[in-house]
C-alpha beads as a LAMMPS data file, in Angstrom:
LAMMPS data file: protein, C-alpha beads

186 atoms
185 bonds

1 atom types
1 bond types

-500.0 500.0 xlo xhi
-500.0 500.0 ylo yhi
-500.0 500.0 zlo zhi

Masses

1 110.0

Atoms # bond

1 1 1 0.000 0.000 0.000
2 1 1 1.529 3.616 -0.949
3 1 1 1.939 5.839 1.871
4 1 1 1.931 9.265 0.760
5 1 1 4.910 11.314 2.268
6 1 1 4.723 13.940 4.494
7 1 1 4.441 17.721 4.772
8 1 1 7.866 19.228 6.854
9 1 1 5.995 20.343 10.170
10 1 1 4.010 16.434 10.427
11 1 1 7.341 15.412 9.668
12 1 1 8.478 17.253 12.478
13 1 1 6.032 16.348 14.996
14 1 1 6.435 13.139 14.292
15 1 1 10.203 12.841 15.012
16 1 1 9.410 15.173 17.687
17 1 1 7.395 12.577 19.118
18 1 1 9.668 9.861 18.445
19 1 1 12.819 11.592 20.163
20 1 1 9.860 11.734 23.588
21 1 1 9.275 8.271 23.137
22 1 1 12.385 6.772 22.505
23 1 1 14.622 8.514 24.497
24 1 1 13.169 10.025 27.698
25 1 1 9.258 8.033 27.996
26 1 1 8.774 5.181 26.450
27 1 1 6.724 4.038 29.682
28 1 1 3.917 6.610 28.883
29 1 1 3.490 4.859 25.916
30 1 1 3.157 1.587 27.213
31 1 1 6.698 0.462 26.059
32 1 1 9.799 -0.919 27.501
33 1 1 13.570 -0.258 26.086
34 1 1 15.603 -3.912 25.883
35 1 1 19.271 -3.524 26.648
36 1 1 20.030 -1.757 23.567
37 1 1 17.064 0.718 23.768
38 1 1 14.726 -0.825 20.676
39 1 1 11.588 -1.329 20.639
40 1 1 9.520 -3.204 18.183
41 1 1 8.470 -1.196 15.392
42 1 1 4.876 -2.437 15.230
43 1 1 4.489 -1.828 19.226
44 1 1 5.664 1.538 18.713
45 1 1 3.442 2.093 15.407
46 1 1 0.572 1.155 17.655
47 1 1 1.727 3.208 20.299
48 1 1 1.928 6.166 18.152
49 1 1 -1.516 6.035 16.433
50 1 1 -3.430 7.335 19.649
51 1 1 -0.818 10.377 19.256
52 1 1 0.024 11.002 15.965
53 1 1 -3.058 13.558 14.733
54 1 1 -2.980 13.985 11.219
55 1 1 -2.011 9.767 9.913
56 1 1 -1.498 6.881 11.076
57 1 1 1.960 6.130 11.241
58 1 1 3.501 3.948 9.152
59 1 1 6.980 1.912 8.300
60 1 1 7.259 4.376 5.539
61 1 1 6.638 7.271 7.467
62 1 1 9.417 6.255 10.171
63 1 1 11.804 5.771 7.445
64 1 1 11.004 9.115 5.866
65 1 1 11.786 10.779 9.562
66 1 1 15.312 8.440 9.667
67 1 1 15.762 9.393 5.782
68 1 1 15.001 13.100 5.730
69 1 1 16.494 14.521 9.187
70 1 1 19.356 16.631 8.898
71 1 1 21.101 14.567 11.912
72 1 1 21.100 10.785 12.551
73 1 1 19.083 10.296 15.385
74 1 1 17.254 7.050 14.715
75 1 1 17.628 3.647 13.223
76 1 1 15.552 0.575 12.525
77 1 1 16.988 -3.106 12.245
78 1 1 15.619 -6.287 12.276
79 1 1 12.006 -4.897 12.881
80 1 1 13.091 -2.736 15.628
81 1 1 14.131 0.805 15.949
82 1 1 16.090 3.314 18.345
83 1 1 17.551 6.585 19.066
84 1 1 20.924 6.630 18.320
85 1 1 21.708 8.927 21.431
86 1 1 20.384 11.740 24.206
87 1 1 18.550 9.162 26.527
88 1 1 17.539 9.999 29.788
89 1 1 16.482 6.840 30.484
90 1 1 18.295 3.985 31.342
91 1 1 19.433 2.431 28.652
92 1 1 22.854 2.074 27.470
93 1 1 24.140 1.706 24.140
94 1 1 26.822 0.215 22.959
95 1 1 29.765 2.093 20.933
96 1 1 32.521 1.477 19.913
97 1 1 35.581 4.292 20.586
98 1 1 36.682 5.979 17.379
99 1 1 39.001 8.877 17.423
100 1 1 37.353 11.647 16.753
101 1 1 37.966 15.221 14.275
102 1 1 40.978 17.468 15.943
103 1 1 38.063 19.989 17.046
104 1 1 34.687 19.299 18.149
105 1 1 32.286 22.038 19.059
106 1 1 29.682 22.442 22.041
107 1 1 27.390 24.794 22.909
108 1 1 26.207 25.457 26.362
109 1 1 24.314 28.645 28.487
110 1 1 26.238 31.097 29.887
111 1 1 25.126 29.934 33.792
112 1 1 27.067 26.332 32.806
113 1 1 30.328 28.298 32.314
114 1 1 31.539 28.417 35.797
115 1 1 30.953 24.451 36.282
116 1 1 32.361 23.399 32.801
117 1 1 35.823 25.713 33.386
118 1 1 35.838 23.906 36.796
119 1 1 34.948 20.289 36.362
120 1 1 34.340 19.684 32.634
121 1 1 31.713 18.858 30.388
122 1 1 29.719 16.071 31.859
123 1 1 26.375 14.353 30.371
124 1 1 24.174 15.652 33.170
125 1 1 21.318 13.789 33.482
126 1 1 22.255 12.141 29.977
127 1 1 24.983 8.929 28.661
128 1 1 26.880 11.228 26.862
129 1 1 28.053 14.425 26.512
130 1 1 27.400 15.518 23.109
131 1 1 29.663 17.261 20.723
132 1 1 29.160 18.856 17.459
133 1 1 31.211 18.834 14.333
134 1 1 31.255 22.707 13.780
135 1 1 30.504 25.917 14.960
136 1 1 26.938 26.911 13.895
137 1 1 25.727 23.226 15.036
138 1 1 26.451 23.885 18.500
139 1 1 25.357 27.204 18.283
140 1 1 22.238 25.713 17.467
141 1 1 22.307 23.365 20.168
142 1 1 23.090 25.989 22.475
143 1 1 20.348 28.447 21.339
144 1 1 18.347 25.633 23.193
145 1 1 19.286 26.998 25.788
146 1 1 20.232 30.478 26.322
147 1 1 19.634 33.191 23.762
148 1 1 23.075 34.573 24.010
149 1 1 25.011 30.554 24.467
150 1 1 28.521 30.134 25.027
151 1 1 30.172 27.760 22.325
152 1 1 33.072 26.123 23.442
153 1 1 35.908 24.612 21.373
154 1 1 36.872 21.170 22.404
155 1 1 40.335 19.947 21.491
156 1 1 38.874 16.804 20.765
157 1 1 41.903 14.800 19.545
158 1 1 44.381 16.268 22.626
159 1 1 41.780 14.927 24.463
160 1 1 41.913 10.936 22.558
161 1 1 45.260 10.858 22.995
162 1 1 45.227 11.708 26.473
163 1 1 42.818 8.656 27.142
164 1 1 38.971 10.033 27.042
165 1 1 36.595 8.568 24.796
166 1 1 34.540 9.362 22.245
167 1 1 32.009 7.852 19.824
168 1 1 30.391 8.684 16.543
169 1 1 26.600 9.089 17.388
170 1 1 25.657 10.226 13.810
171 1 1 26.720 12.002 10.992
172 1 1 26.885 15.296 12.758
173 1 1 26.662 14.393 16.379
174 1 1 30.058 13.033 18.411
175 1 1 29.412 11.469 21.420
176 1 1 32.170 11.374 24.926
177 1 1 31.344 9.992 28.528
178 1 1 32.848 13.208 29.753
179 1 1 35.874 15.372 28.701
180 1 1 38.413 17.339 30.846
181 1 1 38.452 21.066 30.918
182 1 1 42.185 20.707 30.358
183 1 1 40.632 20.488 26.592
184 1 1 38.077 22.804 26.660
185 1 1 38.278 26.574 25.288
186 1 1 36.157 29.298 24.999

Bonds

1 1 1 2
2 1 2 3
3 1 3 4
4 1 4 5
5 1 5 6
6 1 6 7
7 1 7 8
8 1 8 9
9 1 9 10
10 1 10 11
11 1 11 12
12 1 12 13
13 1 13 14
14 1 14 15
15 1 15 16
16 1 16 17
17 1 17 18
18 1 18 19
19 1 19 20
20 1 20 21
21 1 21 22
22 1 22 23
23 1 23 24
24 1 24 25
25 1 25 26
26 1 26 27
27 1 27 28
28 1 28 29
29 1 29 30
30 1 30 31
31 1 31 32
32 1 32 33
33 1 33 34
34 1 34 35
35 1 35 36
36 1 36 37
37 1 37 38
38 1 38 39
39 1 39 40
40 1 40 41
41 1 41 42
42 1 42 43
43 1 43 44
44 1 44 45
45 1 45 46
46 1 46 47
47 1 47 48
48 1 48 49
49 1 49 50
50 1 50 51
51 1 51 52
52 1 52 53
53 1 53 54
54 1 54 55
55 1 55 56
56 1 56 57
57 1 57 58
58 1 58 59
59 1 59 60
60 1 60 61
61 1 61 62
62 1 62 63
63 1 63 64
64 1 64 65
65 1 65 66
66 1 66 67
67 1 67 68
68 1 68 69
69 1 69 70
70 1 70 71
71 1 71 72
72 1 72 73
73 1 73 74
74 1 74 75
75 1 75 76
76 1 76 77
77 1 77 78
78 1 78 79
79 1 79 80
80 1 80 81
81 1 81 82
82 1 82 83
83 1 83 84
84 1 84 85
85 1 85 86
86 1 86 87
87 1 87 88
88 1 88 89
89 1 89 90
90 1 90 91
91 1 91 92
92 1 92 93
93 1 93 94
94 1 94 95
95 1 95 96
96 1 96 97
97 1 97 98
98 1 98 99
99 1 99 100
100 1 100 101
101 1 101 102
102 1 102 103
103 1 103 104
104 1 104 105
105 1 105 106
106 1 106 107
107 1 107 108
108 1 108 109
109 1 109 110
110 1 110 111
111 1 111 112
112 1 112 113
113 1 113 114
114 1 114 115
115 1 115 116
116 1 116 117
117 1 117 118
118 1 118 119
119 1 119 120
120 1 120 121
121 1 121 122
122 1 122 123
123 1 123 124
124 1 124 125
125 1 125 126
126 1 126 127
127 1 127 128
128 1 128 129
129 1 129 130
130 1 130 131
131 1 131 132
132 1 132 133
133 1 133 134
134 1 134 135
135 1 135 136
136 1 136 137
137 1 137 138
138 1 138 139
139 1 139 140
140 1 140 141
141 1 141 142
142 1 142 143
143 1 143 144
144 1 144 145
145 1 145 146
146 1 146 147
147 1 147 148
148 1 148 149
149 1 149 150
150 1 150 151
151 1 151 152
152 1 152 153
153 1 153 154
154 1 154 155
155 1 155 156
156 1 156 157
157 1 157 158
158 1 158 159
159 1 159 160
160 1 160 161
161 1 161 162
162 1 162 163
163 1 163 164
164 1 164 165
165 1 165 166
166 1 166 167
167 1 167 168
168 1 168 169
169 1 169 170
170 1 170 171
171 1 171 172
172 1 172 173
173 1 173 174
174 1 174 175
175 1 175 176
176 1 176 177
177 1 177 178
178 1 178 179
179 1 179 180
180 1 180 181
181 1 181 182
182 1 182 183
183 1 183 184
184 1 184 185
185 1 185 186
């Protein structure tokens, strides 16, 4: 059956919706994480028809959100699907290290200054810290929030060879259990 595709904004709402689910309440939807955080795609389809307004969701439209976004934040395999990373629940998934760019990029509000300088960037109430691959991305981020946000420049590699880790959680997104303000500018 042809699904037709969607308009940006339902598009948008319905990642939105996704990131909720998958990452910070899949329990108000009536679904559990297993170890690696999936969920069955047809439990979550179901899950999502009560919510979803303007369709019912479909396989197609889930890939078109996967397909379409401008960062990789989802995946499905083997009739299951994810977010890739930015969980607050708990849920760990598994990564391998990979040495990361020279310079990543984060972007924080100006109240987080003091604690960053002082004890680093650390996930707070998330797995990972996350990092971005330039400038305006973490701007972005940051804009999130605090209207005036502090980007910081992360001397990402100084920071691999000196023993933290870091991960690739998408295209645009690097991922580190913490890093040391020893690499941290800005």
């Amino acid at each position: 059956m042809y699904t037709r595709g969607m308009i940006p904004e339902e598009r948008e709402r319905l990642s939105r919706t996704l990131t909720y689910i998958l990452r910070h309440q899949p329990g108000e939807f009536g679904l559990e994480l297993d170890e690696e955080g999936f969920v069955p795609v047809d439990a979550l389809l179901a899950a999502l028809a009560d919510r979803v307004r303007w369709a019912r969701p479909t396989v197609e439209h889930l890939d078109e959100v996967i397909r379409l976004s401008d960062k990789k934040r989802f995946e499905i395999r083997e009739g299951r699907m994810r977010a890739l990373y930015g969980h607050s629940v708990p849920v760990r998934i598994r990564y391998e290290p990979q040495e990361p760019p020279e310079i990543l990029w984060h972007g924080t509000s100006r109240r987080a200054i003091s604690a960053i300088r002082h004890g680093g960037l650390n996930p707070m109430g998330r797995q990972f810290v996350h990092l971005s691959l330039d400038e305006a991305a973490a701007r972005t981020v940051g804009l999130r929030h605090d209207p005036r946000p502090v980007i910081l420049r992360v001397r990402a590699g100084d920071a691999w060879r000196a023993g933290t880790r870091f991960f690739r959680g998408g295209d645009l997104v690097w991922l580190a259990e913490s890093v040391p303000s020893d690499f941290i500018e800005g």
